[in-house]
GUKEKE-136591 format. One record per residue (C-alpha): residue number from 0; y, x, z. Coordinates in nm, 4 decimals, m for minus. Example, Ala and Ser with C-alpha at 12.3 -4.5 7.8 and 13.67 -1.06 7.14 Angstrom:
2
+-----+----------+----------+----------+
: num :    north :     east :       up :
+-----+----------+----------+----------+
:   0 :  m0.4500 :   1.2300 :   0.7800 :
:   1 :  m0.1060 :   1.3670 :   0.7140 :
+-----+----------+----------+----------+
END
This chain:
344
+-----+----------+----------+----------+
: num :    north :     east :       up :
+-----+----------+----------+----------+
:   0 :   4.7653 :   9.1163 :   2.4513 :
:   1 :   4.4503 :   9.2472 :   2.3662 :
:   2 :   4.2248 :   8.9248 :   2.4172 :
:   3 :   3.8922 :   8.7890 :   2.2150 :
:   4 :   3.8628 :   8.4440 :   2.1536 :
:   5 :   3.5494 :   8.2075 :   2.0850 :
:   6 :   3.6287 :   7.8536 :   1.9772 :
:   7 :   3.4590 :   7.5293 :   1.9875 :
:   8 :   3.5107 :   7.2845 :   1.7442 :
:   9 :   3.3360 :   6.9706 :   1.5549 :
:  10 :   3.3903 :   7.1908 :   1.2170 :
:  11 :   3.4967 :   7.4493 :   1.0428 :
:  12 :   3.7655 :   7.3193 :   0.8464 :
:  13 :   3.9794 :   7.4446 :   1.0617 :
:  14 :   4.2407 :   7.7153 :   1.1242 :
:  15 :   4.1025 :   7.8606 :   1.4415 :
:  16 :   3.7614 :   7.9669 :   1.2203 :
:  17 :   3.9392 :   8.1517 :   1.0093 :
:  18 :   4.0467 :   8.3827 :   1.2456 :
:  19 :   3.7874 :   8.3714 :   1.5184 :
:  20 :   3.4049 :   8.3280 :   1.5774 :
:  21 :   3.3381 :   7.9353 :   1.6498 :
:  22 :   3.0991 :   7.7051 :   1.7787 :
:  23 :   3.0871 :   7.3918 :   1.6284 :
:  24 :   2.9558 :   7.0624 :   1.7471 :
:  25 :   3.0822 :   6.7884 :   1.9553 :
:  26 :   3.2815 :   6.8928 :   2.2459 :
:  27 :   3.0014 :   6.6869 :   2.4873 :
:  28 :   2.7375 :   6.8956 :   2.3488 :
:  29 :   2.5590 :   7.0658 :   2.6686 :
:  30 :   2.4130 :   7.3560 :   2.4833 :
:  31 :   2.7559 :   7.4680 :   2.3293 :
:  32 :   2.9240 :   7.3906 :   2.6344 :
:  33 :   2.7009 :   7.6538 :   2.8179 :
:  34 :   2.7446 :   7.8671 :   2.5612 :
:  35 :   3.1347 :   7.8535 :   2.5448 :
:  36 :   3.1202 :   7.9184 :   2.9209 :
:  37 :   2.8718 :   8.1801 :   2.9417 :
:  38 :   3.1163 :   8.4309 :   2.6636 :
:  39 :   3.3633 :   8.3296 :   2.8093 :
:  40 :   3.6286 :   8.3886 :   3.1204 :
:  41 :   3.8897 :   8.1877 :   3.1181 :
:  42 :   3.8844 :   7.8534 :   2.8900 :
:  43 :   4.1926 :   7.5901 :   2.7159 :
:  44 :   4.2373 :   7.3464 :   2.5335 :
:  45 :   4.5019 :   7.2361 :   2.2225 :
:  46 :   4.4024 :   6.8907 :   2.2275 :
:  47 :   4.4768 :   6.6183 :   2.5092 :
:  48 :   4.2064 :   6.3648 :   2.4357 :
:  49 :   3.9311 :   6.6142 :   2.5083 :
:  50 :   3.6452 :   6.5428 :   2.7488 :
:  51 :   3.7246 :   6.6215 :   3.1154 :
:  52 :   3.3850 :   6.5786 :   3.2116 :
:  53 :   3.2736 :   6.8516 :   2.9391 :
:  54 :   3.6077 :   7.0426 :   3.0945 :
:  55 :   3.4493 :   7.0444 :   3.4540 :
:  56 :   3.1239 :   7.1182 :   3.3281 :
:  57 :   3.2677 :   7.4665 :   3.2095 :
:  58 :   3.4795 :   7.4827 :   3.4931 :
:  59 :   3.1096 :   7.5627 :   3.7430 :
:  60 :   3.1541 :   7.9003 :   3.5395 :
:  61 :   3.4928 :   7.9946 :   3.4026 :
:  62 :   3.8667 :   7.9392 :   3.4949 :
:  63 :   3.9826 :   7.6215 :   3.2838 :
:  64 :   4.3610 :   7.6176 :   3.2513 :
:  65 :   4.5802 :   7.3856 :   3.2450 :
:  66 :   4.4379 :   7.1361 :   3.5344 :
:  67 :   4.2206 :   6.8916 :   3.4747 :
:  68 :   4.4285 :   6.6654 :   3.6994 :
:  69 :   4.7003 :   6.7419 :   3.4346 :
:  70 :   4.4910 :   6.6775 :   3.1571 :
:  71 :   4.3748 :   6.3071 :   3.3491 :
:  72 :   4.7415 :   6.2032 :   3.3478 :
:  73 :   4.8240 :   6.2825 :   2.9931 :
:  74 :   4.5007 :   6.0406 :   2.8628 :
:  75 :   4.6411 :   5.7450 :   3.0786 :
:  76 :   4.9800 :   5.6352 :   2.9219 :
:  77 :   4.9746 :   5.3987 :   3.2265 :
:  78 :   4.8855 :   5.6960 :   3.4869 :
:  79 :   5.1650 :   5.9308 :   3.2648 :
:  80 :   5.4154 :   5.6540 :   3.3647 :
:  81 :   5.3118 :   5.6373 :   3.7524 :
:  82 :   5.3874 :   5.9867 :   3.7787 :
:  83 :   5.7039 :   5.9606 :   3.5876 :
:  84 :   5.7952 :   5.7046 :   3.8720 :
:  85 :   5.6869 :   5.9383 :   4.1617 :
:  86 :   5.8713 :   6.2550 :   4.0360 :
:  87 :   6.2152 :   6.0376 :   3.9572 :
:  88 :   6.2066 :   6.0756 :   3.5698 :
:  89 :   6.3844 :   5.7926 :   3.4018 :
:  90 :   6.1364 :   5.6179 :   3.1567 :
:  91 :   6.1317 :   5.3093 :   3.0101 :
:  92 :   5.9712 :   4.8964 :   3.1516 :
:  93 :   5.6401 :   4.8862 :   3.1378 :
:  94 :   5.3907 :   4.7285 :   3.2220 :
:  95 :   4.9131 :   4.7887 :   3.2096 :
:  96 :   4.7424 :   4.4778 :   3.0139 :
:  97 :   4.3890 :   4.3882 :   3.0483 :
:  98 :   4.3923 :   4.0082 :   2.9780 :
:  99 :   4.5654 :   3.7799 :   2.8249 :
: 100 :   4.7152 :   3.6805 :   3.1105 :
: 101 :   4.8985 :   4.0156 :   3.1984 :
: 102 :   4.9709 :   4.0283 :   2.8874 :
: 103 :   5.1975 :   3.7105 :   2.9022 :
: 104 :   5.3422 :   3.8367 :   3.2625 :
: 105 :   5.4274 :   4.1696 :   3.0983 :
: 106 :   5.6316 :   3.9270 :   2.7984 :
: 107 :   5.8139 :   3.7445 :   3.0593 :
: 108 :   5.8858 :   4.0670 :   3.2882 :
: 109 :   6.0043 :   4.2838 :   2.9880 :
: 110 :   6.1081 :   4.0593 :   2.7207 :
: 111 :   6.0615 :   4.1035 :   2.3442 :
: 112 :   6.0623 :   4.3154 :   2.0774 :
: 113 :   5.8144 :   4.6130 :   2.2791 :
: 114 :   5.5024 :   4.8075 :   2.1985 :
: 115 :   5.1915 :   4.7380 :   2.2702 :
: 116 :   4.9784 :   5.1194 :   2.2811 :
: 117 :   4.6718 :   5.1796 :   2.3704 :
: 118 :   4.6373 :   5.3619 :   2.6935 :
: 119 :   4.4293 :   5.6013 :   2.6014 :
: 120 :   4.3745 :   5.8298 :   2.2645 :
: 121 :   4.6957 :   5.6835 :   2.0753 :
: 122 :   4.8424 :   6.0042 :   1.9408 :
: 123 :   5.0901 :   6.0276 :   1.5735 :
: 124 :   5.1905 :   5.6794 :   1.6293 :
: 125 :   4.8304 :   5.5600 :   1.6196 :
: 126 :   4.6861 :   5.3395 :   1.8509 :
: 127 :   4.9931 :   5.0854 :   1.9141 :
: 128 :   5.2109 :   4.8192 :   1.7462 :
: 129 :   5.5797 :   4.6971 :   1.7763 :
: 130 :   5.5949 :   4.3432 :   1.8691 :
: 131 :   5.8955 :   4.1442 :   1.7840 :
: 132 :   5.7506 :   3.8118 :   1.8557 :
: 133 :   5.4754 :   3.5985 :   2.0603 :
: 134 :   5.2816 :   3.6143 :   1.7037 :
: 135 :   5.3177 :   3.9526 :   1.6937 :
: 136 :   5.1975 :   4.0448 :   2.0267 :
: 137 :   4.8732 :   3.8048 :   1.9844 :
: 138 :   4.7703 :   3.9938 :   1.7188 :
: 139 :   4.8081 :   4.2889 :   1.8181 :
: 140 :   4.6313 :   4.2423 :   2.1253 :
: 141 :   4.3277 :   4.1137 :   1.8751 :
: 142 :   4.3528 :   4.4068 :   1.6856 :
: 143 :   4.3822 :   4.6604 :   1.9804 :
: 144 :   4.1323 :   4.4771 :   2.2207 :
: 145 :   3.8603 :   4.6280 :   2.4070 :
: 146 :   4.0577 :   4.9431 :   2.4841 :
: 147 :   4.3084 :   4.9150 :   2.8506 :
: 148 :   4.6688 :   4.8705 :   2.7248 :
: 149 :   4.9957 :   4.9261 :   2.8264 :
: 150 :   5.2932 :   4.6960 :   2.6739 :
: 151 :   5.6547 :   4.9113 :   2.7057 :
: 152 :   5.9995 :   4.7703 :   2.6010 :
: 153 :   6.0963 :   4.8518 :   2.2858 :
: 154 :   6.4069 :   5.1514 :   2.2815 :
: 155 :   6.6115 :   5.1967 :   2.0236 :
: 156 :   6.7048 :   5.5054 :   2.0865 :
: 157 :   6.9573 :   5.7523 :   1.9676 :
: 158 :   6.7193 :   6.0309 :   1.8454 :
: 159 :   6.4019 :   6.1807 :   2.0203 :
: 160 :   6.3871 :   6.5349 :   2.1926 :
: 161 :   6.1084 :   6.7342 :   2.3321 :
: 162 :   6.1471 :   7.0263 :   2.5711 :
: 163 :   5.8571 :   7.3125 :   2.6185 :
: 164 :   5.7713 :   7.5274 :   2.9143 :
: 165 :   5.5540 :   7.7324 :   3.0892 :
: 166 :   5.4372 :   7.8229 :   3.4549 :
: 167 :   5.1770 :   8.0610 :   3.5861 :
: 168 :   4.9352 :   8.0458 :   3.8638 :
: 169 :   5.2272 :   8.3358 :   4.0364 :
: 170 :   5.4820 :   8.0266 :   4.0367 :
: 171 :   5.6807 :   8.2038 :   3.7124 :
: 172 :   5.8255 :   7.9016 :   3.5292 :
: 173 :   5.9979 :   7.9577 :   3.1657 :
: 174 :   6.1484 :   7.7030 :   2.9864 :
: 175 :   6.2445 :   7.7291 :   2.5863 :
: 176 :   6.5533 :   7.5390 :   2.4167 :
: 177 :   6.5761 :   7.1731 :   2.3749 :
: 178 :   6.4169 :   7.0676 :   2.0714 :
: 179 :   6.5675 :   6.7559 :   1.8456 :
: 180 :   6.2695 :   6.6084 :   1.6527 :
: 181 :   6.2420 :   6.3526 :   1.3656 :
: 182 :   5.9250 :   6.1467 :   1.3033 :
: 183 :   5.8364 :   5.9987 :   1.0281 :
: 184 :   5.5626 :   5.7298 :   1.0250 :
: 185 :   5.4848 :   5.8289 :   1.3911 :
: 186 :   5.4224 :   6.2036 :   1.2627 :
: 187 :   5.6041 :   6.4626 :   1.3461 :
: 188 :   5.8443 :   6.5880 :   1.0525 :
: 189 :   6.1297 :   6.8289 :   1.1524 :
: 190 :   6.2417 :   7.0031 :   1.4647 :
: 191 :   6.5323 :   7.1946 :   1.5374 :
: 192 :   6.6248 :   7.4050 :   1.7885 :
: 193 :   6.8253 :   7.5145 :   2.0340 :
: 194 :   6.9465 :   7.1513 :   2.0143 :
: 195 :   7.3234 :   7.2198 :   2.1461 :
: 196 :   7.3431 :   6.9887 :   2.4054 :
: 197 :   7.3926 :   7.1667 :   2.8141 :
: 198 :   7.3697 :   6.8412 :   2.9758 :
: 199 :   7.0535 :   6.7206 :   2.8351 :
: 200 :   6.8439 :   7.0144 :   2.8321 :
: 201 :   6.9350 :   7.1004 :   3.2318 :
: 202 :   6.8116 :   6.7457 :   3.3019 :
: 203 :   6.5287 :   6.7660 :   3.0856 :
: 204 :   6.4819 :   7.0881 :   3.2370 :
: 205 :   6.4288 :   6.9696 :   3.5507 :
: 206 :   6.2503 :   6.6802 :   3.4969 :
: 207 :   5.9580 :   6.9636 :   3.3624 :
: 208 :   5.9882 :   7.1701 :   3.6348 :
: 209 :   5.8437 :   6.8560 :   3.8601 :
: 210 :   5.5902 :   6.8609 :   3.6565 :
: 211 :   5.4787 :   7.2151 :   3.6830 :
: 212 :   5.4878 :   7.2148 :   4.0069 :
: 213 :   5.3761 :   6.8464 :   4.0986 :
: 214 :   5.0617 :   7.0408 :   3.9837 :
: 215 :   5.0734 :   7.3800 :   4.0023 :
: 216 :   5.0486 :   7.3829 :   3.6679 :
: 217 :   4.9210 :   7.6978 :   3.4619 :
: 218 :   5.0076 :   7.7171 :   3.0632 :
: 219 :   5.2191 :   7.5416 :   2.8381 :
: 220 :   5.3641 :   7.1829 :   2.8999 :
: 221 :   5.5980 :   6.9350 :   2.6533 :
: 222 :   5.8041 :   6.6574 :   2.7795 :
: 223 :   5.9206 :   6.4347 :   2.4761 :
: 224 :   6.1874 :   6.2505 :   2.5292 :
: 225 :   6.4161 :   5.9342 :   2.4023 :
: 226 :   6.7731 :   6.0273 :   2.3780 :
: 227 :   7.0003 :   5.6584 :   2.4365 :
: 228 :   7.3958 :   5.6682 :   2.5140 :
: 229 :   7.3270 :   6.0398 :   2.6365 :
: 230 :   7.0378 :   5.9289 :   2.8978 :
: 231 :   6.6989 :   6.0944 :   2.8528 :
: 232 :   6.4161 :   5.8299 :   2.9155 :
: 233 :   6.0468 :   6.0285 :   2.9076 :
: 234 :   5.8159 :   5.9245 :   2.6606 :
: 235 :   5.4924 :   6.1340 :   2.7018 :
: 236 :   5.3668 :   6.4502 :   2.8292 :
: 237 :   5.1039 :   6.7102 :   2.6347 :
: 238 :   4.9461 :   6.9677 :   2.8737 :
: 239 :   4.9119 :   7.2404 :   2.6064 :
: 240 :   5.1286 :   7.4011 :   2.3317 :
: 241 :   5.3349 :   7.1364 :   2.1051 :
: 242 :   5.4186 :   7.1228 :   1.7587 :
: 243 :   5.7675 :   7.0859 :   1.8165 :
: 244 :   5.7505 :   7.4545 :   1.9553 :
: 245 :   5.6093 :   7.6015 :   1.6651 :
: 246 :   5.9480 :   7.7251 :   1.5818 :
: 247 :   5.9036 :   7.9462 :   1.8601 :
: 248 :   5.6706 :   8.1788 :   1.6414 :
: 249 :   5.9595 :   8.3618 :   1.4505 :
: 250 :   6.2406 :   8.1931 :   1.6153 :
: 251 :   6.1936 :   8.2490 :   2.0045 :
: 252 :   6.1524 :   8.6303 :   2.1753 :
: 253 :   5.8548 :   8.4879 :   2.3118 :
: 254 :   5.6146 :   8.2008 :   2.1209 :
: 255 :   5.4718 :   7.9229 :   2.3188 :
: 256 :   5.1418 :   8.0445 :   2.2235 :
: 257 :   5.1716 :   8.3752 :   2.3730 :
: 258 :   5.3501 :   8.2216 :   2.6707 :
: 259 :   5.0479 :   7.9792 :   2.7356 :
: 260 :   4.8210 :   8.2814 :   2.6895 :
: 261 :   5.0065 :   8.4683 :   2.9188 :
: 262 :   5.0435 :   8.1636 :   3.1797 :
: 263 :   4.6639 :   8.0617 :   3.2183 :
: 264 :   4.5531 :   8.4738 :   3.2550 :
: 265 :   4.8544 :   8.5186 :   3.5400 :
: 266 :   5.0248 :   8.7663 :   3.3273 :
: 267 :   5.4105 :   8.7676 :   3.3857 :
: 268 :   5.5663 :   8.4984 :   3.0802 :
: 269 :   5.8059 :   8.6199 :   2.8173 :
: 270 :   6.1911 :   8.5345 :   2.7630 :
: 271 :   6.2157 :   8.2336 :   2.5805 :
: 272 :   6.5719 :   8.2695 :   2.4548 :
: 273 :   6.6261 :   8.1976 :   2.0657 :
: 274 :   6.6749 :   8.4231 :   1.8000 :
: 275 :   6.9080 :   8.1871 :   1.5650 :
: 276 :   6.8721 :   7.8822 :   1.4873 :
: 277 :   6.5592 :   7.7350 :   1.3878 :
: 278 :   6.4675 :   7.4616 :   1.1922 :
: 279 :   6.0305 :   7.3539 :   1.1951 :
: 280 :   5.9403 :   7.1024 :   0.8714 :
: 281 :   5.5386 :   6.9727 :   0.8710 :
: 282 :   5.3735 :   7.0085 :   0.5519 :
: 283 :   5.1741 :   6.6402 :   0.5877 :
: 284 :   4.9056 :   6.5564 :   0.3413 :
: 285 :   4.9410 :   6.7500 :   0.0879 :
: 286 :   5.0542 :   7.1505 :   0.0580 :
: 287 :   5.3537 :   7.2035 :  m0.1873 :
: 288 :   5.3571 :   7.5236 :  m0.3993 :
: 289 :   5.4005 :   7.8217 :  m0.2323 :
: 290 :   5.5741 :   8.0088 :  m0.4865 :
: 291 :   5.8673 :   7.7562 :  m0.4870 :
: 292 :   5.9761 :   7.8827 :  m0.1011 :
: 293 :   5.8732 :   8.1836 :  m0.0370 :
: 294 :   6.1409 :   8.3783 :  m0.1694 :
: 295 :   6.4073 :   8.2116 :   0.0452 :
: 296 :   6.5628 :   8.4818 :   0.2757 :
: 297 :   6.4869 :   8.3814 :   0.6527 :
: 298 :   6.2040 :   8.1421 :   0.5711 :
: 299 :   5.8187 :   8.1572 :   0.7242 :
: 300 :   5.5799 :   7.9758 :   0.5800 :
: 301 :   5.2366 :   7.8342 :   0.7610 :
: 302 :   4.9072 :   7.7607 :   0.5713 :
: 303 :   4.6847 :   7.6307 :   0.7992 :
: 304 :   4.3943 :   7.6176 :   0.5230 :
: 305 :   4.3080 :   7.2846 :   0.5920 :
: 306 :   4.1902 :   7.0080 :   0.3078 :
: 307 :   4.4551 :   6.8256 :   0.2124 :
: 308 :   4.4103 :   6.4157 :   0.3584 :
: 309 :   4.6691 :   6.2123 :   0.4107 :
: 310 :   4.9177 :   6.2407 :   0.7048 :
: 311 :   4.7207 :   6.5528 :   0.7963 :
: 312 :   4.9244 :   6.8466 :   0.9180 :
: 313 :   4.8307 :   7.1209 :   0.6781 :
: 314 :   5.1244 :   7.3827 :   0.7665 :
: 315 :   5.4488 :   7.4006 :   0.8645 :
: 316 :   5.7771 :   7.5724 :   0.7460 :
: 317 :   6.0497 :   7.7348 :   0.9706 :
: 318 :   6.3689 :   7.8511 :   0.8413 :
: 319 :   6.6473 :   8.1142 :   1.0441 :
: 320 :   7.0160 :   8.0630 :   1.0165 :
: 321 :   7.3093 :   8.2271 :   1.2494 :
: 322 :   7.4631 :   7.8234 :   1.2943 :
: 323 :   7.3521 :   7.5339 :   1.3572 :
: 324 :   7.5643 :   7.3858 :   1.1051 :
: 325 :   7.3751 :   7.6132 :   0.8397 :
: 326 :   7.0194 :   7.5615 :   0.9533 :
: 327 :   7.0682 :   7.1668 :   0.9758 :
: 328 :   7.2237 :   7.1822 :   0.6279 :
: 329 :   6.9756 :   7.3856 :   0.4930 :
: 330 :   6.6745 :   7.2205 :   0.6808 :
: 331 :   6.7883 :   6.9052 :   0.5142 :
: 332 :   6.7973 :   7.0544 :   0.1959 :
: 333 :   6.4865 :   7.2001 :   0.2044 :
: 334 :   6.3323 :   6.8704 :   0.3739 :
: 335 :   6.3913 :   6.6694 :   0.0329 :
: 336 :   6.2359 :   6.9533 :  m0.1847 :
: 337 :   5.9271 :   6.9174 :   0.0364 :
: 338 :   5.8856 :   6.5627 :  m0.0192 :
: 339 :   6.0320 :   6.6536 :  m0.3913 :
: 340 :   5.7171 :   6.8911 :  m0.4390 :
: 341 :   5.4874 :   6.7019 :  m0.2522 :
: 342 :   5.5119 :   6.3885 :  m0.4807 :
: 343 :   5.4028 :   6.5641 :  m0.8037 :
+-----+----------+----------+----------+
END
């Protein structure tokens, strides 16, 4: 597309300075935030708990994309749910706690076991706690006190989905295959995609395209999604590109990234159809060999050159196959030498 990019970031451990000058510091900083917006023309984001005061202060001098008022939703599980509501999007009982007394109403409303999250900055399962009991939920409001909450019934769901889309500021929407995604420990750990189900990814489908246009949205959005008795039930929104679409790199005609580039400069968005089927595994915590996958036909493997912590995403895998029957075979296959390498 023949773009430059400038990054801002609190350090350098990270995969965008590898590739690209950077500025790093906290994202509130007012010197790098004049900075960033004086190089630059149009500014995003990757990251949904970012400032959106810092976001408006660069928006006095350059075109921020996607909307702030986007953005606002996604940091207010609460707010996330209202719009749900508004735009007709099934999603599960909930209910916003700030005492202990809303906290028994939302007990008696919505019944036991549910989670109690944190409505704000709760991301890779962090941030909340199942609560099977009136024990459980006391202490959990101890421990998560001091932040607003938000107390949801508990679903147990089939499996969990996520679909991916894109709309520019011309009205063009795209939207990429259903994704099926397993977590593991609240962390992402496998997607696969196209997820063969019509049914589910038209209504998920559409459900998005509310979305996008609710706002007139520009870039990349993700829906994820709890799959029960064939009934999608939203979970959460993120207003930028996912890592369940990082399959898209070698796997869709189009990635998300270059869709969400092309979406927040106005440029007309890619085909999103898939070229196989695709298969994403998360290297978490620490990086496996190399040497032991790269030699397998149809598979793309993603350093991100980060230091290794745990339940840090340091890369990711994706793997090709002409059937879904062979790519969920051999993702599973190729899941348990992960964790097989890994371990040592």
């Amino acid at each position: 597309l023949g773009l430059d990019f400038l990054f801002l970031d609190r350090s350098t451990d990270t995969p965008a300075a590898q590739v690209a000058p950077t500025l790093v510091g906290e994202f509130t900083d007012r010197k790098l935030l004049r900075e960033l917006a004086r190089r630059s023309e149009v500014i995003t984001f990757d990251w949904e708990n970012v400032s959106i005061e810092s976001l408006r202060a660069l928006g006095r001098s350059a075109s921020i994309a996607p909307p702030l008022a986007a953005l606002a939703m996604s940091q207010d599980r609460v707010a996330e749910k209202k719009l749900f509501g508004k735009l007709d999007i099934p999603t599960t009982h909930y209910a916003a706690v700030d005492s202990q007394a809303s906290l028994v109403r939302a007990l008696r409303d919505i019944g036991l076991p549910g989670v109690l999250k944190t409505r704000r900055l709760g991301y890779d399962g962090k941030g909340q706690a199942v609560v099977r009991s009136i024990e459980d939920a006391w202490l959990a409001f101890e421990r998560l006190r001091g932040s607003p909450l938000i107390y949801e019934e508990f679903v147990p769901f089939d499996y969990e989905v996520s679909i991916i889309g894109a709309r520019n500021r011309h009205g063009e929407i795209v939207v990429y295959p259903l994704n099926r995604n397993l977590h593991r420990d609240g962390i992402l750990r496998l997607t696969r995609a196209p997820w063969g189900a019509p049914t589910l990814q038209r209504r998920a489908a559409t459900h998005l395209r509310r979305i996008l246009e609710h706002f007139r949205y520009e870039g990349v959005l993700n829906i994820e999604f709890f799959v029960r008795g064939g009934r999608l039930l939203a979970n959460e929104t993120a207003p930028r590109v996912h890592n369940s679409g990082h399959w898209t790199i070698e796997g869709a005609a189009t990635s998300q990234f270059e869709n969400h580039l092309r979406a927040i400069l106005g440029l007309p968005l890619g085909a999103t159809t898939a070229r196989g089927h695709a298969a994403m595994i998360n290297l978490i915590g620490r990086m496996p060999s190399r040497n032991a996958f790269i030699g397998d036909d149809e598979l793309h493997w993603h350093d991100y050159g980060k230091t290794e912590r745990e339940g840090r995403k340091l890369g990711h895998i994706t793997l090709l196959e002409r059937t879904a029957s062979r790519r969920d075979a051999r993702a599973n296959r190729l899941l348990r030498r992960i964790d097989s390498a890994s371990a040592r």
